[in-house]
N, C-alpha and C positions, 0 to 999 in steps of 0.2 A: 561309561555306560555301554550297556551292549547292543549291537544292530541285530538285526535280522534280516540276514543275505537273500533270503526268498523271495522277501517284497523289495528288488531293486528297484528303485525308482529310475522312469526315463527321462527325469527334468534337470536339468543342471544340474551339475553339486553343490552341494551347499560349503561351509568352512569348513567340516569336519570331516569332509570326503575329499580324498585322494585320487588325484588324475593324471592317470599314464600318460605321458608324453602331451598332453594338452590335447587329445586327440578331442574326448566329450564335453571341452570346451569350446570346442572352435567348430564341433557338431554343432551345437547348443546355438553360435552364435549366428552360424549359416543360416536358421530356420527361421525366416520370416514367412510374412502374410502370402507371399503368391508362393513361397516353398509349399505351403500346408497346403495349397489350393491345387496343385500338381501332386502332390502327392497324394492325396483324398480322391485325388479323379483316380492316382493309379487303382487305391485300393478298391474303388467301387468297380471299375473297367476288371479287375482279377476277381470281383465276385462274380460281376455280370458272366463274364468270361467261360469259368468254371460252374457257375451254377447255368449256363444255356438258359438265362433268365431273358435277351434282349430275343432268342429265336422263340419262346414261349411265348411270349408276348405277342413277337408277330402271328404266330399261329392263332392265339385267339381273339384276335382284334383286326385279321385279315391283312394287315398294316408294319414294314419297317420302319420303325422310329429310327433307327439309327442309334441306337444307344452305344453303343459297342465303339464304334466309331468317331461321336463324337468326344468319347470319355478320353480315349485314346487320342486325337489330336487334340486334346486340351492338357491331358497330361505330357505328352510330347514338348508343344513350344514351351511349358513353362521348363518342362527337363532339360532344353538347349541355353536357354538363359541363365541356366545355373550355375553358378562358379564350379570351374576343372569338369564342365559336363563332356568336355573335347575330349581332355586328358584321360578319363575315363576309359576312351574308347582305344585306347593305344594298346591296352595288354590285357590278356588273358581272353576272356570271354568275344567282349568287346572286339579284339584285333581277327579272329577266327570269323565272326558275324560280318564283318565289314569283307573278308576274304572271300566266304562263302556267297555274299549276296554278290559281290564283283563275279562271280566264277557261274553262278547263275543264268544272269543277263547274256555271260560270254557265249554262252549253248545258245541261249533264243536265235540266234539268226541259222544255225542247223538245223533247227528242231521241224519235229515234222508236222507239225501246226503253232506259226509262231505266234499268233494271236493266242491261243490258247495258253501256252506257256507262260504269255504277259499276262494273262488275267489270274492265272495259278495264281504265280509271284505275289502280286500284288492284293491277291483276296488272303492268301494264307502264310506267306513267310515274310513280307513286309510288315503285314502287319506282329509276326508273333517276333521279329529283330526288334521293331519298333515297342514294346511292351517289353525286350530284354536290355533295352537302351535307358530307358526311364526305371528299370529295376537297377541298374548299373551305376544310376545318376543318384537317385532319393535316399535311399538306407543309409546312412551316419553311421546304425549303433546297433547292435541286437536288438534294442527295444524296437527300434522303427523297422526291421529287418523279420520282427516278428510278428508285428503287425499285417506286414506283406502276408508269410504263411499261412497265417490264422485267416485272412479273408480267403485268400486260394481254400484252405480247409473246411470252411462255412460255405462255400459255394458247391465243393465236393459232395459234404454233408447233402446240404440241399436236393441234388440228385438223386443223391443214393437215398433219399427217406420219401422220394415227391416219386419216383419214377414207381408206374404199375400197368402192369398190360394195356389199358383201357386211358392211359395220361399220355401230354403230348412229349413226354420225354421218351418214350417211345421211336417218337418220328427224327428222321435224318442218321446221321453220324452214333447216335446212342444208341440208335435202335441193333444195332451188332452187336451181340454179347462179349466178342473180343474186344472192342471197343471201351465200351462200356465200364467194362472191369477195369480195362489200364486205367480210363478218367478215374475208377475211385482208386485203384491200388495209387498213384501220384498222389492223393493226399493221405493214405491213412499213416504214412511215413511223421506225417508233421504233427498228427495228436498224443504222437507221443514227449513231445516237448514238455506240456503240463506235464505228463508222468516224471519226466527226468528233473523238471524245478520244484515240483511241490510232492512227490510221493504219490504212492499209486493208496495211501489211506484217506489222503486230502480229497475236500469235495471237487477240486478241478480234475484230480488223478481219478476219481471214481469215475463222473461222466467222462472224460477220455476212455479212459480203459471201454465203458461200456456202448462207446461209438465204435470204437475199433471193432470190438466184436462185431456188430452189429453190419457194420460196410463190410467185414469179413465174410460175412455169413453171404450178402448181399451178390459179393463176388462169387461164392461159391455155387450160388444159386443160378448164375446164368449158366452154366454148364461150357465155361470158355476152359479149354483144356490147357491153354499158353496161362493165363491165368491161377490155374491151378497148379500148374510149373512155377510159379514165379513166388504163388505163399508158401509151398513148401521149402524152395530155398530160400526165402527172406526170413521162415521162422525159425529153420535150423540154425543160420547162421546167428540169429538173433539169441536163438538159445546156448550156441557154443558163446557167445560172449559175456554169458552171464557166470558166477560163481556158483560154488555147488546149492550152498541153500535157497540163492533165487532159482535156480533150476529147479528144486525138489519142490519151489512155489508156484513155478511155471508151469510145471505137469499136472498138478494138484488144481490148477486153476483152468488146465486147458483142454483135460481129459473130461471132463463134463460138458462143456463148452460144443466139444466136438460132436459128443454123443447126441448135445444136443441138434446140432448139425443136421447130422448125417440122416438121425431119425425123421425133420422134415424135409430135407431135401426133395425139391421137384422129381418127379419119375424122368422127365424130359433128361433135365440134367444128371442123373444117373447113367440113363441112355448114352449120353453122349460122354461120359467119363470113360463107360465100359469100352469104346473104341480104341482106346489111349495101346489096350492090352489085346486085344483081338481086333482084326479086319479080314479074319478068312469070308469070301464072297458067296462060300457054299454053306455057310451056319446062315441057317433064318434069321432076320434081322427085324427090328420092329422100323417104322415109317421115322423115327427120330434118329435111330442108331444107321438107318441109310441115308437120312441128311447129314449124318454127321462123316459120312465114310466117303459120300460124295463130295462133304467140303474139303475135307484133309488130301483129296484126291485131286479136285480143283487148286488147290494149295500149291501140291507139290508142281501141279505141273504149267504154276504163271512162277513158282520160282523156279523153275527150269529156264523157259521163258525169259526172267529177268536176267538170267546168267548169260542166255544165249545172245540178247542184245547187249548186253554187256561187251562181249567180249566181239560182236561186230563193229559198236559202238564205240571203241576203250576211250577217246579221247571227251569227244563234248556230249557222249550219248542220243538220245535223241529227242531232248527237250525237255526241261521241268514241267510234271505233271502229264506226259504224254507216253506214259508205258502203255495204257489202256489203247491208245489210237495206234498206235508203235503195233503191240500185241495183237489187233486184230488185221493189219494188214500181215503180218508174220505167220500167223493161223490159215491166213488166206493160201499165203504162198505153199503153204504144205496143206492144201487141202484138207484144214480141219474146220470143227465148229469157233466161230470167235466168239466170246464171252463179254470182255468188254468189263472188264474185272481190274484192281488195281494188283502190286506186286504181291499184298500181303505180308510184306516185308521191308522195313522201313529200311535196312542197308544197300538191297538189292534193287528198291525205288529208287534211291540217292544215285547207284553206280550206273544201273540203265537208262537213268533221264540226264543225267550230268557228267558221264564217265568213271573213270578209275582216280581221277584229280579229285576230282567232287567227293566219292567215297572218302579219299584218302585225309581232305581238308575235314571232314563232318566226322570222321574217327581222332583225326588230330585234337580237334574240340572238345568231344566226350574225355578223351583217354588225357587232355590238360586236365579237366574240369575232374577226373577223379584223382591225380595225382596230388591236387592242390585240396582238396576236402582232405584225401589220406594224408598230408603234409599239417595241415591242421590239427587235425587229430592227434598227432604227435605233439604238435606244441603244446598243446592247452591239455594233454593228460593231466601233470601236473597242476593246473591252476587252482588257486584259490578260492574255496568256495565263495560262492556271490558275486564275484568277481566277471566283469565284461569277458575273460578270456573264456573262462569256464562256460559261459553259456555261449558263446563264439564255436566251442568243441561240441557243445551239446547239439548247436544246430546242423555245422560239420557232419555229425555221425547223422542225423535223421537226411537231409540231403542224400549221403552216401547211400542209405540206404533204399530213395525215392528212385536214385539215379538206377541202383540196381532193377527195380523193379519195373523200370523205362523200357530198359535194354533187352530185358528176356523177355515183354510183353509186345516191346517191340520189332523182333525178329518174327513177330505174327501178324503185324499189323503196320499198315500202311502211315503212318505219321510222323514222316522226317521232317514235314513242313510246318506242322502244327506246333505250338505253342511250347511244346513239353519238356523237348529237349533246350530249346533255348534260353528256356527261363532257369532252368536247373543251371546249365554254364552260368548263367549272371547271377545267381544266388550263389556259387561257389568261388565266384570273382571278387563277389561282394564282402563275403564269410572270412573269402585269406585278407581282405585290407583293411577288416575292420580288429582280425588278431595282428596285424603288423602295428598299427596304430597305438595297440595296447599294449605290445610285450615291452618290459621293462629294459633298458640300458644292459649289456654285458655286465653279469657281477651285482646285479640289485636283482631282488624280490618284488614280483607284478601288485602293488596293493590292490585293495578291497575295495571297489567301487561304492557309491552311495547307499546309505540300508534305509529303510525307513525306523524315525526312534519309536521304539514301544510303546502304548497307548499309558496315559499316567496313571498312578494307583495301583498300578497289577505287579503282584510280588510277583509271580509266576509266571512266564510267556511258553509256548512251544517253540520245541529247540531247532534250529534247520532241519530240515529231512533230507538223505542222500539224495541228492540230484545228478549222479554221474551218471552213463550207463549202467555199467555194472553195479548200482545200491537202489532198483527203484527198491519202495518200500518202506517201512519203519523205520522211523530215525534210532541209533542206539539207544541214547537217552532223551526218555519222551518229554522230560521237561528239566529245565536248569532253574535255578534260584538266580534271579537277578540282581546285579551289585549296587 
């Protein structure tokens, strides 16, 4: 009888399904009652998280509940009682976090306000280790691995459809349109999963596709020019990966898309795109295209700034989270205005609060964490469709591509401490253990993980849809006669 690799099931196998190395059984067997209780608080704590539901909340009810926090030490102690949750932490992801947070602490007693530094730490990369610790511990399998995704995704979503001038997504950290965009450009990476496992004609691949657009549009709308750097090469590259007929359905599908764009695009953000190609001081400027020439100009000259305590600073910096305290005493001493601004650059944050070690350990990390997704990639080209390895790869490449679009939004924006980068390392630590676990013995063939059987009665079923990268789209043949 035949399966259907689309609907893999994430429960056991049953007799008829074949298990690599015993990995999805001894997943299957770990999951008890306080597993699913820790892991349930992860995924709510990464919606809370991503959707800034626990700071809305306190905004309109005057009141911190504490959500965020306490979702996060609940999913913690149950992630430490975990069986190998130690072991975990020894490699890849895991051994760089534990580096970095040691190398950290090591600055606070130079730093130039060390009270300050300990509350950094502690309000924003304790906790985002802490949430890349329990992402390191829970995932077993692609199933539960996608689950993590999809709520980070729906939280994204959230944002990006809740946020409008006159809402409280507006206020804090969102309210920065560089900001902003990197929170959604980190998820729109992961709705393309649906497209890669069911087809961009399936109803999951329609509403994906039609989110994508839609956060794209979203992005384009704030007028963040890092932002607009970062869709242009994540679509090129996106589009050099595909074959020549999905490209000729690419264009076909994007060239509208765009026009429609462009045609509503805000004036504001028009304003501020036209900077990107002109900043002569002597062409009249409207009141938006001189904020925008004063910020790029502000920009340049807190990372000058960061370069220049950098390199007074090379060794322990001058404390996590304190460029801004750092920088206005600096300003001082050359008789200028102090601003009181952060790096605007999440490398040159890292090098001047922590040193040239710190940079060098937080580039170590990334430049692991893409070797090991690009290594993946590799493995699982070939896999089997339905198969654990296969969607292993398929997550692999959207990661690789979330990771991309960290790095170019993050060389504009200040978040080396925040969440984004770390969860990516522990998603890509997660992705290489969960293809080692599956790949077959030297000299045997990876089989076909569990399918679910065809509903009774139906002579006819629809046939797999290409779910690689390169085949979203129409399956060749749209339906088989079953045996």
């Amino acid at each position: 009888m035949l399966t259907n690799p689309v609907n893999a099931s994430p429960l056991p196998p049953s007799p008829q399904t074949a298990v690599p190395n015993g990995a999805t059984a001894a997943a299957a067997a770990s999951q008890t009652p306080l597993y699913y209780l820790g892991f349930t608080a992860l995924l709510l704590l990464l919606f809370v998280v991503f959707s800034r539901l626990a700071e809305t909340i306190a905004v309109l009810i005057g009141a911190n509940l504490r959500i965020s926090m306490t979702l996060l030490l609940v999913s913690t102690a149950v992630a430490v009682v975990q069986r190998d949750a130690i072991r975990r932490l020894r490699g890849g992801a895991g051994f760089y976090l534990i580096l970095l947070t040691g190398w950290f602490f090591l600055c606070v007693p130079t730093s130039v306000h060390k009270g300050g530094s300990v509350r950094h730490l502690t309000s924003y990369w304790i906790t985002s280790v802490l949430a890349a610790f329990c992402v390191l511990v829970y995932p077993n399998t692609t199933a539960s691995l996608r689950r993590i995704l999809y709520a980070i995704t729906a939280g994204v979503l959230l944002v990006g459809f809740a946020r409008s001038e006159s809402s409280v997504f507006t206020l804090g950290a969102l309210g920065n349109p560089n900001l902003y965009s990197q929170h959604l450009l980190y998820g729109v990476p992961f709705l393309f999963l649906p497209l890669a496992r069911n087809g961009v004609a399936s109803f999951k691949g329609i509403i994906a596709a039609a989110c994508i657009s839609l956060l794209v549009v979203k992005v384009l709308y704030t007028g963040s020019r890092a932002s607009l750097i970062a869709v242009a090469i994540l679509g090129f590259v996106f589009f050099l990966s595909l074959p020549v007929m999905q490209k000729l359905i690419a264009v076909a599908c994007v060239i509208p898309l765009a026009a429609a764009a462009l045609l509503t695009m805000p004036e504001q953000a028009w304003q501020r795109y036209s900077t990107l190609f002109s900043q002569d001081e002597t062409i009249a400027h409207t009141e938006e295209e001189i904020s925008a020439i004063e910020s790029a100009n502000a920009r340049k000259r807190h990372l000058e700034q960061s370069i220049d305590l950098t390199i007074r600073n090379p060794i322990l910096g001058v404390g996590p989270g304190m460029f801004a305290v750092a920088s206005a005493d600096y300003s001082k001493e050359l008789g200028e205005r102090a601003y009181w601004k952060e790096t605007h650059n999440s490398f040159t944050q890292i090098s001047s609060e922590s040193g040239l070690t710190g940079l060098l350990l937080y580039l170590a990390m990334l430049f692991s964490a893409i070797l090991t997704l690009w290594k993946g990639i590799r493995l699982t080209r070939r896999a089997p469709r339905g198969s654990e390895l296969e969607s292993a790869g398929q997550i692999a490449v959207m990661l690789l591509f979330s990771m991309l679009a960290m790095i170019i939004t993050g060389a504009f924006s200040s978040s080396a401490y925040l969440h984004y980068f770390p969860l990516l390392c522990a998603f890509a630590t997660v992705t290489a253990r969960i293809i080692d676990d599956n790949r077959a013995p030297a000299g045997q063939r990876p089989p076909v993980l569990a399918a679910r059987s065809p509903q009774p009665g139906m002579r006819l079923r629809p046939a797999a849809a290409q779910r690689s990268l390169p085949n979203f789209g129409l399956p060749a043949a749209p339906y088989r006669r079953q045996n």
